[in-house]
C-alpha positions as MATLAB code, in Angstrom:
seq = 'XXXXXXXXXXXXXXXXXXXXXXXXXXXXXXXXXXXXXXXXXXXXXXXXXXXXXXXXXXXXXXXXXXXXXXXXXXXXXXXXXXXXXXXXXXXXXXXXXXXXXXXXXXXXXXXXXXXXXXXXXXX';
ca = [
      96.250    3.583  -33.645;
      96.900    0.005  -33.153;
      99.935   -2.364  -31.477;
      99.771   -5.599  -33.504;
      99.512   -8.704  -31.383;
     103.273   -8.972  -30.625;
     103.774  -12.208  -32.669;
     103.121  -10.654  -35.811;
     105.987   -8.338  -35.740;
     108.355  -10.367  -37.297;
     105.824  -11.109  -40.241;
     104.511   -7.274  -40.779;
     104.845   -5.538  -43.645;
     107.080   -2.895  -44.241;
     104.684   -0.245  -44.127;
     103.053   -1.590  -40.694;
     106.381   -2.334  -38.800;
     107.410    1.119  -39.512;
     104.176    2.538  -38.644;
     104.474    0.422  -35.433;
     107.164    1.860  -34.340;
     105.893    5.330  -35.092;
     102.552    4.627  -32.702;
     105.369    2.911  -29.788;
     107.184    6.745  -29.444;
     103.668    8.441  -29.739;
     102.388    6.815  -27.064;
     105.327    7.000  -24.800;
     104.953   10.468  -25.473;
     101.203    9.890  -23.823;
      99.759    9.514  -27.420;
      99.528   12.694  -28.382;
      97.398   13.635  -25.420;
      94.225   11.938  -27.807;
      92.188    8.786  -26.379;
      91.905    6.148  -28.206;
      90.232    2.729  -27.226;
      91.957    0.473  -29.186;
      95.514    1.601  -27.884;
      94.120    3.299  -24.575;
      94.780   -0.285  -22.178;
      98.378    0.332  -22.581;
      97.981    3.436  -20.299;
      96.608    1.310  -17.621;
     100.281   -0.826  -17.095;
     103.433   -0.055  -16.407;
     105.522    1.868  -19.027;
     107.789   -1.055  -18.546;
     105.616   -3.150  -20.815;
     105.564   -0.278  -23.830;
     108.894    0.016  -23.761;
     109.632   -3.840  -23.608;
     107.025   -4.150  -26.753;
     108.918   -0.920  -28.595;
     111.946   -2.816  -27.959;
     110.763   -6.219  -30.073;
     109.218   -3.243  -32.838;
     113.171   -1.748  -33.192;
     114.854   -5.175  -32.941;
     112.621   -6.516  -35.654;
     113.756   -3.334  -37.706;
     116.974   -3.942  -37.141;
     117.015   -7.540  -38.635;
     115.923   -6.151  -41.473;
     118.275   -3.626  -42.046;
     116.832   -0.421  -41.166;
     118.092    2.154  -38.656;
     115.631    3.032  -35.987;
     116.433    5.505  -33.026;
     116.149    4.478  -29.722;
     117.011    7.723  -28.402;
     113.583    9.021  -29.792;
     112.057    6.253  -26.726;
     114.108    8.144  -24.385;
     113.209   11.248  -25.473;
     109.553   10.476  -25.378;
     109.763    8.961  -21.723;
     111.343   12.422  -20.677;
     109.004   14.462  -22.075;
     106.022   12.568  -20.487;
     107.257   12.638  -17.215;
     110.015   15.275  -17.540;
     112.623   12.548  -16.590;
     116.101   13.288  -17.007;
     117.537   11.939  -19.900;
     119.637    9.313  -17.484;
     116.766    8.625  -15.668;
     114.697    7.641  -18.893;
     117.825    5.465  -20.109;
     117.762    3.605  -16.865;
     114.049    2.182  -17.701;
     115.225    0.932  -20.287;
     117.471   -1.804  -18.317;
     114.537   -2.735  -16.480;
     112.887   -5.136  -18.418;
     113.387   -8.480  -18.411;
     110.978   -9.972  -16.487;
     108.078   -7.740  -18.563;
     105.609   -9.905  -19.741;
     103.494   -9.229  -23.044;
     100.048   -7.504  -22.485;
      97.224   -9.816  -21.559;
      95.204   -8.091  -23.968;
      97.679   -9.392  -26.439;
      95.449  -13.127  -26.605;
      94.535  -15.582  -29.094;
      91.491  -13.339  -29.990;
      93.269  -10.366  -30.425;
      95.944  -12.215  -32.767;
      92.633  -13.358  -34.300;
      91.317   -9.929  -34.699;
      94.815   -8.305  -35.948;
      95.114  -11.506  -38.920;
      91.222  -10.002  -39.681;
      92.879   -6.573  -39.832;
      95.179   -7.134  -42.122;
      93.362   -9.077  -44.337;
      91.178   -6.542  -44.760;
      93.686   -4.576  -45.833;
      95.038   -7.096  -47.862;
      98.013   -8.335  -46.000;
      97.965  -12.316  -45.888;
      99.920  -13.662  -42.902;
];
């Protein structure tokens, strides 16, 4: 489990953007109830930020063409905190002034380019 430093999105592979977006609904879902301490920080903010970084993951997919579903994010926020479905849409409005996670620095864009390369993924 990883979230790339959010300004690789755009320049992720296929295979990682999708997988991205995958690991955004798992752990708005409270990540399958499994710790993990490369993804576990994101617990420690508001949802408001996961669902503000989901958000650049599915707009990203949508530029290139394929068809994500948002209601999945909804669905994921309900069953976590057994929200009505309105009441999990409504987050969803509330998040422009979210700023991206301070975790997300220059060293940890340093350590996701070392990622990839490893696995062969040139950025």
């Amino acid at each position: 489990m990883r979230l790339w430093h959010e300004a690789l999105i755009p320049q992720l592979p296929r295979q990682q953007l999708l997988g991205q977006w995958r690991e955004c609904i798992a752990l708005l879902g409270n990540g399958w109830g499994k710790k993990h301490k490369t993804v576990d920080y994101v617990f420690t903010y508001s949802d408001k930020k996961l669902l503000r970084y989901a958000g650049l993951v599915y707009d990203e997919m949508i530029k290139r063409g394929y068809s994500p579903d948002y209601k999945r994010v909804i669905y994921a926020l309900s069953r976590r905190y057994n929200y009505e479905i309105t009441e999990a849409n409504s987050l969803l409005h509330a998040l422009d002034n979210e700023t991206p996670y301070s975790e997300h620095n220059e060293e940890y864009l340093q350590e996701c380019l070392l990622n990839l390369n490893t696995k062969g993924i040139k950025i």
